[in-house]
LOBABA-525501 format. One line per field, with one value per residue: x, y, z of N, C-alpha, C in turn; residue number from 0. Coordinates in nm, 2 decimals, always signed. Example, Ala and Ser with C-alpha at 12.3 -4.5 7.8 and 13.67 -1.06 7.14 Angstrom:
BEGIN
neast = (+1.32:+1.28)
nnorth = (-0.57:-0.22)
nup = (+0.78:+0.71)
caeast = (+1.23:+1.37)
canorth = (-0.45:-0.11)
caup = (+0.78:+0.71)
ceast = (+1.32:+1.29)
cnorth = (-0.33:+0.00)
cup = (+0.78:+0.79)
num = (0:1)
END
This chain:
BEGIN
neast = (+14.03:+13.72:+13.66:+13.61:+13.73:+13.84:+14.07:+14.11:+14.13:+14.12:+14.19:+14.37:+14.32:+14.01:+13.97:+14.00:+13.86:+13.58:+13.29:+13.22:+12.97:+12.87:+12.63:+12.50:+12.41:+12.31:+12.33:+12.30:+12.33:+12.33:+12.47:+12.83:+13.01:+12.86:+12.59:+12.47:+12.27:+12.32:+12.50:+12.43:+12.37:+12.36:+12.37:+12.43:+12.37:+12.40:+12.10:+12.08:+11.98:+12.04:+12.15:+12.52:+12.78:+12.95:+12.84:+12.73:+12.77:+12.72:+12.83:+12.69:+12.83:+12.74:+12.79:+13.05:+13.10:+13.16:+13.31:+13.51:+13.47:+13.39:+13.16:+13.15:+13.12:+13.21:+13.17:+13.23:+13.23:+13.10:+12.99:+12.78:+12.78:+12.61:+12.38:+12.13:+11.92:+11.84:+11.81:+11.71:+11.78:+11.77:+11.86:+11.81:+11.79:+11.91:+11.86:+11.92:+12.18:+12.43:+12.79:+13.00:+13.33:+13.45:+13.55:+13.33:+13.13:+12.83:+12.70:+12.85:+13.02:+13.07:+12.94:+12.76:+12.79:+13.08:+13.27:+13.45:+13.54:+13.40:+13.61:+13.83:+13.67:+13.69:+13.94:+14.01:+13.92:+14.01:+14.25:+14.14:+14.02:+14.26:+14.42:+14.31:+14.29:+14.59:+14.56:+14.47:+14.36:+14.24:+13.99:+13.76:+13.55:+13.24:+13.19:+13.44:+13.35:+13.17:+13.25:+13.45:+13.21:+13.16:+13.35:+13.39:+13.19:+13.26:+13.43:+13.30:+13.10:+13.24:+13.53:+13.72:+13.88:+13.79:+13.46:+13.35:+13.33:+13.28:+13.17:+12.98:+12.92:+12.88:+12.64:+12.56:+12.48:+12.74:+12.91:+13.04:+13.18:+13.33:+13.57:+13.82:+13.70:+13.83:+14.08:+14.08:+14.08:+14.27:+14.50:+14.51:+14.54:+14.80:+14.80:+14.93:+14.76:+14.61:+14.41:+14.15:+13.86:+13.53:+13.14:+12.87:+12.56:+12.25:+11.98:+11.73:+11.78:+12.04:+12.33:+12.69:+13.00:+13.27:+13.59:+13.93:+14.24:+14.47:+14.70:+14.90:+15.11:+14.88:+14.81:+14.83:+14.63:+14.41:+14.30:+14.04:+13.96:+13.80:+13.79:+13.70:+13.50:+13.38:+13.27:+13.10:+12.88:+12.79:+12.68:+12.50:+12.29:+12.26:+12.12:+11.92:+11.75:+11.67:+11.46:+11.30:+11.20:+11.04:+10.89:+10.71:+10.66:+10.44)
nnorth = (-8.33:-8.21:-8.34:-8.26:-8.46:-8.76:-9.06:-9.23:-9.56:-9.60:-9.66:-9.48:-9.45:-9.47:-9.25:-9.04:-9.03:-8.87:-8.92:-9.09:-9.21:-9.27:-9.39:-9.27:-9.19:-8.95:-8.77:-8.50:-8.42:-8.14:-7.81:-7.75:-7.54:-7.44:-7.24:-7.18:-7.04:-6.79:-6.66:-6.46:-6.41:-6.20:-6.22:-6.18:-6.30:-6.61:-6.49:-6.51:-6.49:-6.62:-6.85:-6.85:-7.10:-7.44:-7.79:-8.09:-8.42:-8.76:-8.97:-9.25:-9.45:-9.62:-10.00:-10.09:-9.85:-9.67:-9.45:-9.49:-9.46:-9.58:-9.78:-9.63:-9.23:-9.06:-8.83:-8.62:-8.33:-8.07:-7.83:-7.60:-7.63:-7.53:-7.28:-7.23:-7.43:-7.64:-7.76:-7.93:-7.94:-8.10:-8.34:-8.62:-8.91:-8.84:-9.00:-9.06:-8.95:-8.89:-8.94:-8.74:-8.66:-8.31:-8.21:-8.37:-8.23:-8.09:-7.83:-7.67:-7.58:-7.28:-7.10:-6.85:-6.72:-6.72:-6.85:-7.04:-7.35:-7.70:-7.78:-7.62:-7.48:-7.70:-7.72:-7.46:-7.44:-7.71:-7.61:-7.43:-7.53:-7.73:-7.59:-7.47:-7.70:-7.74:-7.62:-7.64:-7.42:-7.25:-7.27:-7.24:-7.17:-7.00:-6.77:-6.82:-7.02:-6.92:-6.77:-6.92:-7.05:-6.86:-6.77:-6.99:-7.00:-6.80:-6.90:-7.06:-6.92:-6.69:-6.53:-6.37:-6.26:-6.23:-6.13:-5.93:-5.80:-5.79:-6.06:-6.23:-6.14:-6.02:-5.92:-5.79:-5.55:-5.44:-5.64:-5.88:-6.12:-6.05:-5.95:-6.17:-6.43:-6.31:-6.32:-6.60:-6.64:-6.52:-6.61:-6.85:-6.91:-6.92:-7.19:-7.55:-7.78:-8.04:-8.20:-8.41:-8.24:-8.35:-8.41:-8.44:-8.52:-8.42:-8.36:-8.15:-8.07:-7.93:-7.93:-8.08:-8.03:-8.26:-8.43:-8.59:-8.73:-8.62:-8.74:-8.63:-8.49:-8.47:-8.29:-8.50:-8.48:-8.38:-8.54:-8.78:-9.06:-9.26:-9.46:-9.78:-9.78:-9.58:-9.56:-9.81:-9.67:-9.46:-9.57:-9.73:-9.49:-9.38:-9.65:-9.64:-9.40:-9.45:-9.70:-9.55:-9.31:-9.55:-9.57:-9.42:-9.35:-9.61)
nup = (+7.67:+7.47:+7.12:+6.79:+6.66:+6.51:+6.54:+6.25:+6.11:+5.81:+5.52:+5.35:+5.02:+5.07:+5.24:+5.06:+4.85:+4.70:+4.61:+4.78:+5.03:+5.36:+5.57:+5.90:+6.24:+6.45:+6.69:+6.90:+7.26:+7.38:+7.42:+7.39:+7.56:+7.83:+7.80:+7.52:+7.37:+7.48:+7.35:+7.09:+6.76:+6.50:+6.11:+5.76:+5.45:+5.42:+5.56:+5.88:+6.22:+6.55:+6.82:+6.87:+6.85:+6.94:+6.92:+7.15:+7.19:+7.01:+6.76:+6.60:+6.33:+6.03:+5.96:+5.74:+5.61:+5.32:+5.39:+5.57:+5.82:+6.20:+6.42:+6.76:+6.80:+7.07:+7.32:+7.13:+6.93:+6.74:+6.43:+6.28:+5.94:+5.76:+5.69:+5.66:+5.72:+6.00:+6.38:+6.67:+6.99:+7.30:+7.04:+6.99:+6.85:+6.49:+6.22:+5.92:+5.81:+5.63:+5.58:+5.44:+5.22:+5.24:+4.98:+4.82:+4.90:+4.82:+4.87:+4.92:+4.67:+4.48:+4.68:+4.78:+4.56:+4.52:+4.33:+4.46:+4.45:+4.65:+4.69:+4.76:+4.97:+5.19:+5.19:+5.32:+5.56:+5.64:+5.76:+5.92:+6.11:+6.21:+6.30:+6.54:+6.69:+6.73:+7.00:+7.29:+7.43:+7.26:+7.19:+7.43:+7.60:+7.59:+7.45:+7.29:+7.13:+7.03:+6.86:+6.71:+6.56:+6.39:+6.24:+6.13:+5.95:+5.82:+5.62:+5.48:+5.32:+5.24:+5.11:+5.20:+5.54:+5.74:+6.00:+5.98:+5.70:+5.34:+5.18:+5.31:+5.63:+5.99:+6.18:+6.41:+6.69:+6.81:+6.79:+6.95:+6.90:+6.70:+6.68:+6.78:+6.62:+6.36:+6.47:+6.45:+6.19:+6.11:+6.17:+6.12:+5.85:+5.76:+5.82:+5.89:+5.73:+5.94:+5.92:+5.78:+5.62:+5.68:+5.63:+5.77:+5.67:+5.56:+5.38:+5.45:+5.70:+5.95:+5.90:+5.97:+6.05:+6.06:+6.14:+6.03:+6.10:+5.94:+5.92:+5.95:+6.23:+6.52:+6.81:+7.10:+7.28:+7.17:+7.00:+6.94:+7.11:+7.23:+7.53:+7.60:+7.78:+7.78:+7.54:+7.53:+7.72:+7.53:+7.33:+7.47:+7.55:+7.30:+7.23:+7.36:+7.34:+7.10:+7.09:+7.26:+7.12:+6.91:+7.11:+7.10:+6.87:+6.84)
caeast = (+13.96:+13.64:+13.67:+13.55:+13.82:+13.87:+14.21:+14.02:+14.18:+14.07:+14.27:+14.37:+14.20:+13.91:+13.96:+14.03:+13.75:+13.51:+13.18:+13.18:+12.89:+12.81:+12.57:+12.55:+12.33:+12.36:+12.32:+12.35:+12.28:+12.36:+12.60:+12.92:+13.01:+12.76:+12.43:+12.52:+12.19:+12.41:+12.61:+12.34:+12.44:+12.31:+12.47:+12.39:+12.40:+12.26:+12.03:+11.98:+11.96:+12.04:+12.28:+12.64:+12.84:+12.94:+12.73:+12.79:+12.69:+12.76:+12.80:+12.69:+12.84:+12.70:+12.90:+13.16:+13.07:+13.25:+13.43:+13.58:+13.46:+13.37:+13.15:+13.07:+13.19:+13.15:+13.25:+13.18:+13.20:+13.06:+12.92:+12.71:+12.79:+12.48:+12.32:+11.98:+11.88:+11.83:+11.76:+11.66:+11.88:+11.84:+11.83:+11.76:+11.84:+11.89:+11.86:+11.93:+12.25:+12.57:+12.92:+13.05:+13.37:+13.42:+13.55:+13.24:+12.97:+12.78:+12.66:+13.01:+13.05:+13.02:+12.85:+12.70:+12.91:+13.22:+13.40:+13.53:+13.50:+13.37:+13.78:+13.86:+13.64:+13.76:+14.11:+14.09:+13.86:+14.07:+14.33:+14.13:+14.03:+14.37:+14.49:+14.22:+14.37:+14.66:+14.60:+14.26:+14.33:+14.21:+13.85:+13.72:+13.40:+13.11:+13.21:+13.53:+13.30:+13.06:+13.37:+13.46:+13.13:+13.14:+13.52:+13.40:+13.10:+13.32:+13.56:+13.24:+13.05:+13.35:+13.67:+13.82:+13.96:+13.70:+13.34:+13.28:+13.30:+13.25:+13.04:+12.93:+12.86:+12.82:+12.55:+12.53:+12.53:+12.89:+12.99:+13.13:+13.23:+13.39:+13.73:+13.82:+13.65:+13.87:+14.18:+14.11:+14.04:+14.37:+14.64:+14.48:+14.55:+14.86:+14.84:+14.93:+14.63:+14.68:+14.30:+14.05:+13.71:+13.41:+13.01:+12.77:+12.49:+12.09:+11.85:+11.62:+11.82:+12.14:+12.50:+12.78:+13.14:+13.35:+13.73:+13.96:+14.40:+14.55:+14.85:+15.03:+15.14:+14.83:+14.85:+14.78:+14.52:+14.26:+14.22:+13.87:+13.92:+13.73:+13.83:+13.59:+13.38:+13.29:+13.19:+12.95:+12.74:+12.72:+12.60:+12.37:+12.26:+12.13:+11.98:+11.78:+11.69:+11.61:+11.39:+11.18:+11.15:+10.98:+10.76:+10.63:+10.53:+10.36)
canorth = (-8.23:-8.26:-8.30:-8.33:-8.51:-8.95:-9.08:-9.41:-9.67:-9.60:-9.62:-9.35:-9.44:-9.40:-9.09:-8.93:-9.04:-8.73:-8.89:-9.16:-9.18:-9.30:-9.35:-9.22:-9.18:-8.82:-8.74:-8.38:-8.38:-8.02:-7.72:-7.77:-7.51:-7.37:-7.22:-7.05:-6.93:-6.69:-6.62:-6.47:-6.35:-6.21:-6.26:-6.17:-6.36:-6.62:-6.39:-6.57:-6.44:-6.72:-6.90:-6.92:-7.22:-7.65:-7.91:-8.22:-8.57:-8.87:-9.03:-9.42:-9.48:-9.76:-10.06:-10.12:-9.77:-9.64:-9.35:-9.63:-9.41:-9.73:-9.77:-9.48:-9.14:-9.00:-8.70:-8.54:-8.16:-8.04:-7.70:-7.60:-7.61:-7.51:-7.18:-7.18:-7.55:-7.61:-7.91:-7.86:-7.98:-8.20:-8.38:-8.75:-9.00:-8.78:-9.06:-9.03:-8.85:-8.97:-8.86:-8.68:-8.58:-8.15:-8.22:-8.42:-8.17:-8.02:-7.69:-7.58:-7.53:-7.18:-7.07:-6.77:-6.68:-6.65:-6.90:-7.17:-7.53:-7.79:-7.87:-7.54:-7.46:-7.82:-7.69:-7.37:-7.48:-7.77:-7.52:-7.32:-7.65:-7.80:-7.42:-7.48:-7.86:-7.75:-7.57:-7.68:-7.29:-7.14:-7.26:-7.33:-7.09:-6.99:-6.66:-6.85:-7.15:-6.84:-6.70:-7.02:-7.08:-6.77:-6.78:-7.17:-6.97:-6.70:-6.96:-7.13:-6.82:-6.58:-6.55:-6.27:-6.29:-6.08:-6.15:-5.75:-5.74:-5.92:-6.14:-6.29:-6.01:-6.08:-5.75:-5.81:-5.41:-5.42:-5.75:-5.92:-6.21:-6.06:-5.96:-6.31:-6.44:-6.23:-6.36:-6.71:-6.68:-6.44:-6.69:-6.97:-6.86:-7.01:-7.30:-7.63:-7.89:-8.17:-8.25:-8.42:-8.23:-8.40:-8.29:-8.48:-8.44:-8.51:-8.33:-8.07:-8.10:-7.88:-7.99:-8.08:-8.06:-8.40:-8.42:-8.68:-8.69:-8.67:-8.85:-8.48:-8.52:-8.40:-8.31:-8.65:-8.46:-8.32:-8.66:-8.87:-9.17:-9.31:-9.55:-9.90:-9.78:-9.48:-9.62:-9.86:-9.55:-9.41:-9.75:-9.75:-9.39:-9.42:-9.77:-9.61:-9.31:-9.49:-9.74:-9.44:-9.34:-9.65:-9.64:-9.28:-9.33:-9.69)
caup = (+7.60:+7.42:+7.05:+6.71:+6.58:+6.54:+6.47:+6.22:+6.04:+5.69:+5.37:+5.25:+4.92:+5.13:+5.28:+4.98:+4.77:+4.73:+4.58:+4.84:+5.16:+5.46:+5.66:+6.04:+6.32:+6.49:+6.82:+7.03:+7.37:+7.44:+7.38:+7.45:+7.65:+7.86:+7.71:+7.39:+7.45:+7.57:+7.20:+6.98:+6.67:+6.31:+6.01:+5.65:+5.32:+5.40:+5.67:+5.99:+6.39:+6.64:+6.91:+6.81:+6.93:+6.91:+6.99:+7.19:+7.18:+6.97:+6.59:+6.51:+6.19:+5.98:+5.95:+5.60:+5.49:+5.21:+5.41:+5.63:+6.00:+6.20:+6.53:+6.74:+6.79:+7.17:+7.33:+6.94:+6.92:+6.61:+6.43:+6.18:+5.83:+5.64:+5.80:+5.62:+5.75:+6.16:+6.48:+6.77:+7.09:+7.25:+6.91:+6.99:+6.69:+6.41:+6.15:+5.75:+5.81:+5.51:+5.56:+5.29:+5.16:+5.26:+4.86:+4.77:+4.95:+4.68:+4.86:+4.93:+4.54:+4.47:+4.76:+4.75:+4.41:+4.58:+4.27:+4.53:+4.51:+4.77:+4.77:+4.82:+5.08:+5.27:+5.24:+5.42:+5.69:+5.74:+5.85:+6.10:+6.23:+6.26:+6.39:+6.70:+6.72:+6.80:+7.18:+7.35:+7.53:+7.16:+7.22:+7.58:+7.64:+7.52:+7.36:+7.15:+7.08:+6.92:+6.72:+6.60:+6.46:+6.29:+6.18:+6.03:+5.84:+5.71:+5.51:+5.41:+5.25:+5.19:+5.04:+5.31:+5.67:+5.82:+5.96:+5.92:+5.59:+5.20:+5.11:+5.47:+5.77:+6.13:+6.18:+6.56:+6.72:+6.90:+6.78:+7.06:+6.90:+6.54:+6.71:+6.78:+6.48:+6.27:+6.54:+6.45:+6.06:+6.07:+6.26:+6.07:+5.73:+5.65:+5.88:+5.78:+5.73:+5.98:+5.93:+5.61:+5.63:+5.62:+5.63:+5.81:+5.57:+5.57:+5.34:+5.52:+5.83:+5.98:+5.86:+6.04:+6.00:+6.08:+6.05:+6.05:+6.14:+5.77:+5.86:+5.99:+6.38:+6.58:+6.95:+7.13:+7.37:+7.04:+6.90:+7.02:+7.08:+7.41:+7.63:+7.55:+7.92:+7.70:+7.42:+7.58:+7.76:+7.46:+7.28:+7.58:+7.58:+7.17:+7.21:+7.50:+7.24:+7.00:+7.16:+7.36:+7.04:+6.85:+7.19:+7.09:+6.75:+6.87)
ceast = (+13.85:+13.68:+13.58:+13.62:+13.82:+13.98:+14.09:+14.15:+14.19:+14.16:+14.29:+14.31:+14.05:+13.84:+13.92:+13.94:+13.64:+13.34:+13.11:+13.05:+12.91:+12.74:+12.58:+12.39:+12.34:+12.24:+12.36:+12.26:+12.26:+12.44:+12.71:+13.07:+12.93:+12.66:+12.47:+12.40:+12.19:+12.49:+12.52:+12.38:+12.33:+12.44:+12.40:+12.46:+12.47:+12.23:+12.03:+12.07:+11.94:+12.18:+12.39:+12.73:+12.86:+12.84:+12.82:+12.73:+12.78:+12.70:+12.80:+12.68:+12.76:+12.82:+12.97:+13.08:+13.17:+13.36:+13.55:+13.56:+13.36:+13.27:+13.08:+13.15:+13.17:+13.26:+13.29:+13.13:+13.21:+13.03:+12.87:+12.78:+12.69:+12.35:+12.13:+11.89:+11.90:+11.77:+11.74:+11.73:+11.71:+11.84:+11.75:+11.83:+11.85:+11.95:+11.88:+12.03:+12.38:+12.68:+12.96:+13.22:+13.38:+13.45:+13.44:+13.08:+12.91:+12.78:+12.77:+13.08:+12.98:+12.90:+12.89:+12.78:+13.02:+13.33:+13.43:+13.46:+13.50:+13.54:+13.83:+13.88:+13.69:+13.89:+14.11:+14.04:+13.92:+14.21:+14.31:+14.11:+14.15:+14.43:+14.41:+14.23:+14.49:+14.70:+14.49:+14.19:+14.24:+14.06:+13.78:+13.62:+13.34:+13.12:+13.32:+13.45:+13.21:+13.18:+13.40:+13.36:+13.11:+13.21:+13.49:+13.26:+13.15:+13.37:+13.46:+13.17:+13.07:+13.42:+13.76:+13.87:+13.91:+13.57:+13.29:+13.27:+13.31:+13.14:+12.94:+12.93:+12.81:+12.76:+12.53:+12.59:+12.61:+12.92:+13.08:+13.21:+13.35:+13.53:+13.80:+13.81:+13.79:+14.02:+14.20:+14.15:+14.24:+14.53:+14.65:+14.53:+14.69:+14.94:+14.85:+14.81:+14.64:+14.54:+14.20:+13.94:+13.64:+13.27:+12.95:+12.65:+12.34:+12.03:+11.72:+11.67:+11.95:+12.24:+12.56:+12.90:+13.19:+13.49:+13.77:+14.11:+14.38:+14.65:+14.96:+15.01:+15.01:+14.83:+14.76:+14.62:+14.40:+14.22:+14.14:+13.89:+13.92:+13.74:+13.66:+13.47:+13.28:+13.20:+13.04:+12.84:+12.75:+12.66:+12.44:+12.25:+12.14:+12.09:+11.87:+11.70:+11.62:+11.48:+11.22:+11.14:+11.03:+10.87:+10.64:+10.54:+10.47:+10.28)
cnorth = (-8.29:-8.23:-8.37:-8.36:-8.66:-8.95:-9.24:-9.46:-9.71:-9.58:-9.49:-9.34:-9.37:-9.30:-8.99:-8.95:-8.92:-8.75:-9.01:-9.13:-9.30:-9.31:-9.36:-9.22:-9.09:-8.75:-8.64:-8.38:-8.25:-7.93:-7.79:-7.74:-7.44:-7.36:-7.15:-6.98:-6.79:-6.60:-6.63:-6.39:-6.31:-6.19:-6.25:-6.28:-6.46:-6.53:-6.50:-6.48:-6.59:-6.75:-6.95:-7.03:-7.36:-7.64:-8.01:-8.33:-8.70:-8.90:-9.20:-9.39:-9.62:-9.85:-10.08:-9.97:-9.71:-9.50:-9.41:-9.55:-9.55:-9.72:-9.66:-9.43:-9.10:-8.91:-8.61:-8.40:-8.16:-7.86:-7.72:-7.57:-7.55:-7.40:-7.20:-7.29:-7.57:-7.74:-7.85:-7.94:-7.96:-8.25:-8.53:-8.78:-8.94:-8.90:-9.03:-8.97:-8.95:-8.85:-8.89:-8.64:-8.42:-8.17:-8.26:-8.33:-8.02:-7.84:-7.59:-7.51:-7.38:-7.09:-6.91:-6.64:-6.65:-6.74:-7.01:-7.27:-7.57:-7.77:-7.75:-7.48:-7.57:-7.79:-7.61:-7.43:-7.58:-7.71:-7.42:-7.41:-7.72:-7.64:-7.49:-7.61:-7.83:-7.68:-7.56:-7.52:-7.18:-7.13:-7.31:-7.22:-7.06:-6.90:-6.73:-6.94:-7.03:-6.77:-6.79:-7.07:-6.93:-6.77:-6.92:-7.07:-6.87:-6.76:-7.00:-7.05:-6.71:-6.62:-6.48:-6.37:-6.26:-6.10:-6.02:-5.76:-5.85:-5.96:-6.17:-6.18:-6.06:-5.89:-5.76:-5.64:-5.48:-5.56:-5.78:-6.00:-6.19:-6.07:-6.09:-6.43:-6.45:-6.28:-6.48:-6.76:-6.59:-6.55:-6.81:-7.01:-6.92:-7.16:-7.40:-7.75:-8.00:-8.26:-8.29:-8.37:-8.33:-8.36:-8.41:-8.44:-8.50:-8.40:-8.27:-8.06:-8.03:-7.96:-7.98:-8.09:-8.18:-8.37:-8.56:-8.62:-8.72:-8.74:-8.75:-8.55:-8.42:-8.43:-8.44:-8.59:-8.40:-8.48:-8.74:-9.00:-9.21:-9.45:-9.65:-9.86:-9.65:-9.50:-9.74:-9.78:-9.53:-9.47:-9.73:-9.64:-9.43:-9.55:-9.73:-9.54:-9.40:-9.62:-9.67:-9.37:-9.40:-9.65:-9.53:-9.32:-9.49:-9.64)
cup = (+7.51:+7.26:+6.92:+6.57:+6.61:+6.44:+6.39:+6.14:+5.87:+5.61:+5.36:+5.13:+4.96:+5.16:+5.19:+4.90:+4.81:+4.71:+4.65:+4.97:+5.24:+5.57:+5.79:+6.07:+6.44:+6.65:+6.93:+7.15:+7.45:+7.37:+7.45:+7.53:+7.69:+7.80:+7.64:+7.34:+7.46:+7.44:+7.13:+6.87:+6.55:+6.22:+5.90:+5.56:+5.38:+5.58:+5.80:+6.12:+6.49:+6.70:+6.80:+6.89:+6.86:+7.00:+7.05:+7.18:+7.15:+6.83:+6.61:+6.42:+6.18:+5.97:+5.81:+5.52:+5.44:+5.27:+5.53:+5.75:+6.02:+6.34:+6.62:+6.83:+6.94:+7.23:+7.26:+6.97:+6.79:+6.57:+6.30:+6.06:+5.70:+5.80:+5.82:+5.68:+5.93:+6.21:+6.59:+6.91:+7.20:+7.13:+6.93:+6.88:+6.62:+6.29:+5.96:+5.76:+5.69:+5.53:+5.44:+5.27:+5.18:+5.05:+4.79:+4.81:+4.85:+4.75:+4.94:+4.71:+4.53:+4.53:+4.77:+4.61:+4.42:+4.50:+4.32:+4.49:+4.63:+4.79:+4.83:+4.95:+5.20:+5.32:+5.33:+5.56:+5.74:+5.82:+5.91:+6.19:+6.30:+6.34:+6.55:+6.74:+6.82:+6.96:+7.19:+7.43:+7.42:+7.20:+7.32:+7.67:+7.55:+7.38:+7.28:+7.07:+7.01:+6.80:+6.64:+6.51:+6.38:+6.16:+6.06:+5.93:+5.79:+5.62:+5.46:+5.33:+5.18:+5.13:+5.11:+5.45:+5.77:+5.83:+5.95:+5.81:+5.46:+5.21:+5.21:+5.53:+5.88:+6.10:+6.34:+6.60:+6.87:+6.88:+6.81:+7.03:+6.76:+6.60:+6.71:+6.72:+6.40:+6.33:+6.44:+6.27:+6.00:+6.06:+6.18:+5.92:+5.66:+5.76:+5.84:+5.80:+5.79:+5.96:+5.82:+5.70:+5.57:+5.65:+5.69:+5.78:+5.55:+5.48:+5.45:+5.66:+5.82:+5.94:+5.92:+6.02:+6.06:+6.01:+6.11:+6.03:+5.97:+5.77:+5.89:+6.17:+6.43:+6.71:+7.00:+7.23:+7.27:+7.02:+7.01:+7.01:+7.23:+7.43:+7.55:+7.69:+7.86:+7.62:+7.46:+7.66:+7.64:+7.39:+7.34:+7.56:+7.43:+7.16:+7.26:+7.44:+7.16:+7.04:+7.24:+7.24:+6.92:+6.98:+7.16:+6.96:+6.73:+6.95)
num = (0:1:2:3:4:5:6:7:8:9:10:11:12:13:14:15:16:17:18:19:20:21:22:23:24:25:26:27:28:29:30:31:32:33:34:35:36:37:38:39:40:41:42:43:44:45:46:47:48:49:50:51:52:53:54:55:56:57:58:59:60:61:62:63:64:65:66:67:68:69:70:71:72:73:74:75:76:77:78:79:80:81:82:83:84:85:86:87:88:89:90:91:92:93:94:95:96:97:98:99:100:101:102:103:104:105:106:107:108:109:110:111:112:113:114:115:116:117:118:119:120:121:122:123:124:125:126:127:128:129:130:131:132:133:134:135:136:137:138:139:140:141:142:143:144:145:146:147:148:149:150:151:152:153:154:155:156:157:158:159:160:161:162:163:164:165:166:167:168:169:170:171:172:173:174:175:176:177:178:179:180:181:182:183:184:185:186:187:188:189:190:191:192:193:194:195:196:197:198:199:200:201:202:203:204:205:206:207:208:209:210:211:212:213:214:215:216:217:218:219:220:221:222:223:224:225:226:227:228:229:230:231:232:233:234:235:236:237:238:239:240:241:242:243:244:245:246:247:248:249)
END
């Protein structure tokens, strides 16, 4: 199963530190099912109209950075965290990016006046993410992969259970995807956290969620960790980016 979870090696001190960074090197090649294209959605407060869905690709961390993720990430399913900010797939290198802390990510504080803290928000969402950890059958099309990005922007904007209604609104006429949504955010609710949030985070540029195992038993088939034949394509793949890159703006 594709995921966007890595079992790392990192302290626990580490983990848990909130005002630490890191820097990364962010990489979507695609959706990550189908063409979500296909999953268009609107959504009030904040306003936006566009594809719902993950992404796929790959993370180069930097080396000895302070959140201890090590090396690089492949086979990395992600979603948006920050509605109002946007990339454009493919992405290529997406350079300047610092993992954050979901505790340490500023524009999770009292978003859109809904009261909560960054840690807050970190908590629940790591319990819809660890919910959809535990059976790969929760999200494996286009249309769940568009609920879940809803379901992950209701905990981040709201305070309900519900993308109909509060603070956040999916406005889509016959919203296909709320039921499901509203499934995932319902079942999730008093799940237990087997997962630390974290933000993949750049200035003028779309946000990304990142989690990591807390140290709870997660099913052995969610966690990312690729074989060493993986890891050198994807080595391969961003040197090759990055490179065609540096030939463009010579």
């Amino acid at each position: 199963m594709k995921s966007f979870v890595i079992r790392a090696t990192a302290a626990a001190a580490l983990a848990g530190a909130s005002m630490l960074s890191q820097a990364a090197v962010v990489n979507f090649n695609g959706w990550a099912w189908g063409n979500n294209w296909n999953t268009v959605v609107s959504v009030s407060n904040p306003g936006h109209t566009g594809a719902a869905g993950a992404f796929k690709g790959g993370v180069l961390f930097a080396p000895g950075g302070e959140q201890g993720f090590s090396g690089i990430m492949g086979n990395f399913i992600s979603y948006c965290v920050e509605i109002t900010e946007s990339f454009h797939l493919p992405s290529g290198n997406m350079t300047g990016y610092n993992v954050l802390t979901g505790a340490g990510y500023s524009e999770w504080n009292n978003t859109n006046g809904s009261g909560k803290t960054a840690a807050d928000t970190a908590i629940r969402l790591g319990q819809l993410l660890s919910y959809v950890a535990s059976d790969s059958a929760l999200v494996a099309s286009d249309a769940q992969s568009a609920s879940m990005q809803l379901a992950i922007w209701n905990v981040i904007y709201d305070t309900d259970n519900t993308v109909t209604g509060g603070l956040f609104k999916e406005t889509s006429v016959g919203g296909a995807y709320d039921a499901y949504a509203d499934t995932l955010l319902a079942d999730s609710r008093s799940w237990t956290q087997m997962l630390d949030v974290y933000v993949l985070q750049k200035a003028g540029s779309q946000d990304f969620v990142l989690t990591r195992d807390s140290g709870h038993l997660v099913p052995h088939d969610f966690l990312n960790v690729p074989e060493p034949a993986s890891l050198a394509l994807v080595a391969l793949a961003l040197g090759a980016a990055g490179a065609a890159s540096r030939r463009r703006r010579g």
